[in-house]
C-alpha positions as CSV (number, residue, x, y, z in Angstrom):
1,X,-76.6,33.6,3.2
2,X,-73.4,32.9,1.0
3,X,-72.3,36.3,2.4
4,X,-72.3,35.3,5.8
5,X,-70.0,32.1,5.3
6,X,-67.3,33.8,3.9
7,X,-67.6,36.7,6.6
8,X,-67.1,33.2,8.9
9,X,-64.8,31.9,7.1
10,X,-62.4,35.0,6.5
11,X,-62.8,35.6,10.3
12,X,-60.9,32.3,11.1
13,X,-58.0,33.8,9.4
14,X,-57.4,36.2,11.6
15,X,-57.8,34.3,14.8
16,X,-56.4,31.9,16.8
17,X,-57.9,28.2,16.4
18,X,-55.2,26.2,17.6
19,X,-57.2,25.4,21.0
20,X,-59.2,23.5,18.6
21,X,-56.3,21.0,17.3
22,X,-55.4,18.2,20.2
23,X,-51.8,17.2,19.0
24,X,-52.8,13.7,21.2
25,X,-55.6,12.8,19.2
26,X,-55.9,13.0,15.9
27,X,-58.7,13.4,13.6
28,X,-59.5,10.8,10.9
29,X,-61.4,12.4,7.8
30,X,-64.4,9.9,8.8
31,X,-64.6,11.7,12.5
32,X,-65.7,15.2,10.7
33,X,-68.2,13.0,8.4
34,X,-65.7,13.4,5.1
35,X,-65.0,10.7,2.8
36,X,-62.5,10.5,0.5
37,X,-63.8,8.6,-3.7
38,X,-62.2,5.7,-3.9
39,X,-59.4,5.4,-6.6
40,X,-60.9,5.1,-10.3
41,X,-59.9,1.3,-11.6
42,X,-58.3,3.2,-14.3
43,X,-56.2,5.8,-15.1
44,X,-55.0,8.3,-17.8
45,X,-51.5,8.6,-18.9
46,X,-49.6,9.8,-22.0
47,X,-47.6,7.5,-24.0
48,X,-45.9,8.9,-27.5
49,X,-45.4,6.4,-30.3
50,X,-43.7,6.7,-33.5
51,X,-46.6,7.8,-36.0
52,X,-45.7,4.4,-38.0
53,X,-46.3,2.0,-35.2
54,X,-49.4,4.3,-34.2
55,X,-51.0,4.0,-37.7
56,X,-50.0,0.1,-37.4
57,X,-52.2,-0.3,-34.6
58,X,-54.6,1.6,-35.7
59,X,-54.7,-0.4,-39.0
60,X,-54.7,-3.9,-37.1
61,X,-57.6,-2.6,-34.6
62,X,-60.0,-1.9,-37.5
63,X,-59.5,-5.0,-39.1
64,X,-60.6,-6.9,-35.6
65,X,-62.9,-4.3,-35.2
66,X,-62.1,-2.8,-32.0
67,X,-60.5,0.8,-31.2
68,X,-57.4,1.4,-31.0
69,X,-56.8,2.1,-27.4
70,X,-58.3,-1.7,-26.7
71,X,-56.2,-2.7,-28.5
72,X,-53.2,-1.1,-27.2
73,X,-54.4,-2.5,-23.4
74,X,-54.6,-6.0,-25.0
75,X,-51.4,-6.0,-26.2
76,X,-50.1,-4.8,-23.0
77,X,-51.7,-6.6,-20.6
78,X,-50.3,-9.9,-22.8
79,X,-47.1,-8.7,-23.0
80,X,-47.0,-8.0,-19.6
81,X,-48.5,-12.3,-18.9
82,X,-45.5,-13.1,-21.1
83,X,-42.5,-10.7,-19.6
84,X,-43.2,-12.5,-15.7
């Protein structure tokens, strides 16, 4: 079976589909059934801070008993109230 879809599939490289594609109407992913995830509500970045200020953070989070990444998004998200 999975032999037979990539026969299909190699085959389309070697012809012509563009009598398929209508220039004057385009598709929409949601006309061929796809749909896109929606964007996760967070997302991952890299930020380097001096070791000092790191282990200062660190420090202050245990003593309020949260980790330290809450408590760099805290901080953030206040300074951020306070800069506007």
């Amino acid at each position: 079976m999975k032999s037979k879809i990539v026969t299909e599939i190699l085959e389309y490289d070697t012809k012509d589909t563009s009598q398929f594609i209508d220039k004057n109407k385009p598709l929409k992913l949601s006309d061929l059934g796809i749909e896109l995830p929606t964007e996760s509500p967070t997302k991952l970045i890299s930020l380097r801070l001096p070791t000092e200020l790191l282990n200062r953070l660190k420090a202050t989070a245990s003593q309020n008993d949260i980790s330290y990444t809450s408590m760099i998004k805290i901080l953030l998200a206040k300074g951020v109230d306070n800069f506007i």
